[in-house]
C-alpha positions in Angstrom: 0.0 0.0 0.0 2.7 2.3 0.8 4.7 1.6 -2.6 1.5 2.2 -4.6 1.8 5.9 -2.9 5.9 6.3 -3.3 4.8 5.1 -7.2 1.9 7.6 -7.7 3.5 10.4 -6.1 6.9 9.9 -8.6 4.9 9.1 -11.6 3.4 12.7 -10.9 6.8 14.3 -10.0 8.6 13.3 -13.3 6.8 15.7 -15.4 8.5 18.8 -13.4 12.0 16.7 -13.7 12.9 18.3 -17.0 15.6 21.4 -17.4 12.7 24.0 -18.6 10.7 23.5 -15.8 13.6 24.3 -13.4 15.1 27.2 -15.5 12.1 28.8 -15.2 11.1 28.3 -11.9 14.4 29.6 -10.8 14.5 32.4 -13.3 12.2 35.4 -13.8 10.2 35.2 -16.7 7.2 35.0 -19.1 4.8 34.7 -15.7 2.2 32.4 -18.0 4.9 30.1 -18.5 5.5 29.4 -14.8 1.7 29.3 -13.9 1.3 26.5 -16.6 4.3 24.5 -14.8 3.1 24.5 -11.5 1.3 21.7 -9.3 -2.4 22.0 -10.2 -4.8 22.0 -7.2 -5.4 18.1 -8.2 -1.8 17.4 -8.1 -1.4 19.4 -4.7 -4.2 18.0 -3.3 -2.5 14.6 -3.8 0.9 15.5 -3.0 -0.6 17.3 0.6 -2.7 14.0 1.2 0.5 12.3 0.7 2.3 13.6 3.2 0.0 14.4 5.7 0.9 13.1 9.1 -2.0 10.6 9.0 -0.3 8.7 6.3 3.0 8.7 8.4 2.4 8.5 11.7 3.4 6.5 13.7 6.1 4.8 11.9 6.1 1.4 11.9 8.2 -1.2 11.4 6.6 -4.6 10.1 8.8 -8.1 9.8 8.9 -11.5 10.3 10.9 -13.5 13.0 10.0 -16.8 14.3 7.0 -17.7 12.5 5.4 -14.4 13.4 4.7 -11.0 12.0 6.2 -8.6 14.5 4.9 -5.0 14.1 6.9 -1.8 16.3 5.4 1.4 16.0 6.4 4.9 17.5 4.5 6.3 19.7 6.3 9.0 22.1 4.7 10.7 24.8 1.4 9.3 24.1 -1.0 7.2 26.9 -1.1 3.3 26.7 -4.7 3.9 27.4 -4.9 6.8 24.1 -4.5 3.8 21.6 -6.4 1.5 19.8 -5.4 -1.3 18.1 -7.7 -3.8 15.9 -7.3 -6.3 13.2 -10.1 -5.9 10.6 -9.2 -9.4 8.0 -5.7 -8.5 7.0 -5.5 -4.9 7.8 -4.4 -3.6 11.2 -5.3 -0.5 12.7 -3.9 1.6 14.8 -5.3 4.7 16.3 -5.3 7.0 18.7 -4.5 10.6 20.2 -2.2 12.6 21.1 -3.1 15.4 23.9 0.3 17.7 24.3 -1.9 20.8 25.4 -2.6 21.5 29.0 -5.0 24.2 29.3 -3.6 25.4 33.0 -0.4 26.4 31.5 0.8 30.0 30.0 2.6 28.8 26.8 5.6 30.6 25.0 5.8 28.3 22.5 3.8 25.2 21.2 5.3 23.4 18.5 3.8 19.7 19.6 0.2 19.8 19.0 -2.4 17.6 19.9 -4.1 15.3 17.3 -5.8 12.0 16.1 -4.3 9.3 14.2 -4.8 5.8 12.2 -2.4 4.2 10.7 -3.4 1.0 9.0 -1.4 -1.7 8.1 -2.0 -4.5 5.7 -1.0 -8.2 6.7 1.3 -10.0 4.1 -0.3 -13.4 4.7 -2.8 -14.7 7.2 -2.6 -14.6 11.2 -3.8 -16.6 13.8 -5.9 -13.7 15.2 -6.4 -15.4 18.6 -3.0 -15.6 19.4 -1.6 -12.0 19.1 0.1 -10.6 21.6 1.0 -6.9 22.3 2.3 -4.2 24.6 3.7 -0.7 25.6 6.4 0.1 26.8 9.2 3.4 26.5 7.0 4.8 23.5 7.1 1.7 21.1 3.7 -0.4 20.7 4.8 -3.8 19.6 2.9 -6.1 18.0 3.0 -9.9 17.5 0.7 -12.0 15.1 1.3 -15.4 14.7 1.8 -16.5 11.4 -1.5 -19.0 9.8 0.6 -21.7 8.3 -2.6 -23.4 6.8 -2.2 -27.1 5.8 -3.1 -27.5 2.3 -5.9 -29.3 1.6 -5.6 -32.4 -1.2 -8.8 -33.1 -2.0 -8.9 -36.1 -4.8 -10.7 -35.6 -7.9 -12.3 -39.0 -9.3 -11.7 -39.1 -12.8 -15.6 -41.0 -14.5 -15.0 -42.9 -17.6 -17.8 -42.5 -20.4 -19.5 -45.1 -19.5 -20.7 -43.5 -16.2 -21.5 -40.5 -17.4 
């Protein structure tokens, strides 16, 4: 899901890869020119949802050790009890907020703000979703889903001669 996104947002970057567009984005110039070679609000619009913090946080980690999927995520400063976590068939999802304002206090500055997140994960092969196992502890959520390792099924095919059909 996340390569789909790296893909789409390159595909759309190529076309502004070329010397002309940079010369005249750097340059002054013909004005018309440079208002035909910028992002249109489409191509903003994606670009913005792109890298909008819902998309990146929290990073995650996702890989495989011991027959199961183990899943780390960043989560700094935020409440055990502020996060959510659900499996939904192979996606999971993590949500949850983060409160950094306290309403008491006379700020100078306030560069951490409080929000909402999701971030949801898709599963590269099945789980055994009643044995994960998670917890909390200096700011990572960590995740482990057992791995399905489904025995495959043979299932004989009896072959009818013409005569029984």
């Amino acid at each position: 899901m996340e390569l789909e996104k790296w893909k789409d947002l390159i595909k759309m970057t190529a076309q502004y890869q070329d010397q002309d567009f940079w010369e005249t984005l750097i340059s002054p110039g013909d004005s018309n020119h440079n208002k035909k070679l910028s992002f249109s609000g489409l191509e903003q619009e994606k670009i913005n949802h792109f890298l909008s913090n819902q998309e990146i946080f929290p990073r995650c980690d996702m890989y495989e050790n011991n027959g199961k999927i183990k899943i780390e995520a960043e989560l700094p400063g935020i409440n055990k009890n502020d996060i959510k976590v659900s499996l939904v068939q192979n996606e999971l999802i993590i949500k949850g907020k983060c409160s950094a304002f306290q309403q008491h206090l006379r700020y100078f500055l306030k560069e951490r703000h409080s929000r909402s997140f999701e971030k949801v994960l898709t599963l590269p092969m099945p789980v055994d979703k009643y044995s994960i196992e998670s917890s909390f502890e200096n700011g990572i959520l960590s995740i482990s889903l057992p791995i399905l390792f489904e025995e495959e099924e043979i299932i004989p095919i009896f072959v009818k001669s013409e005569e029984q059909l």
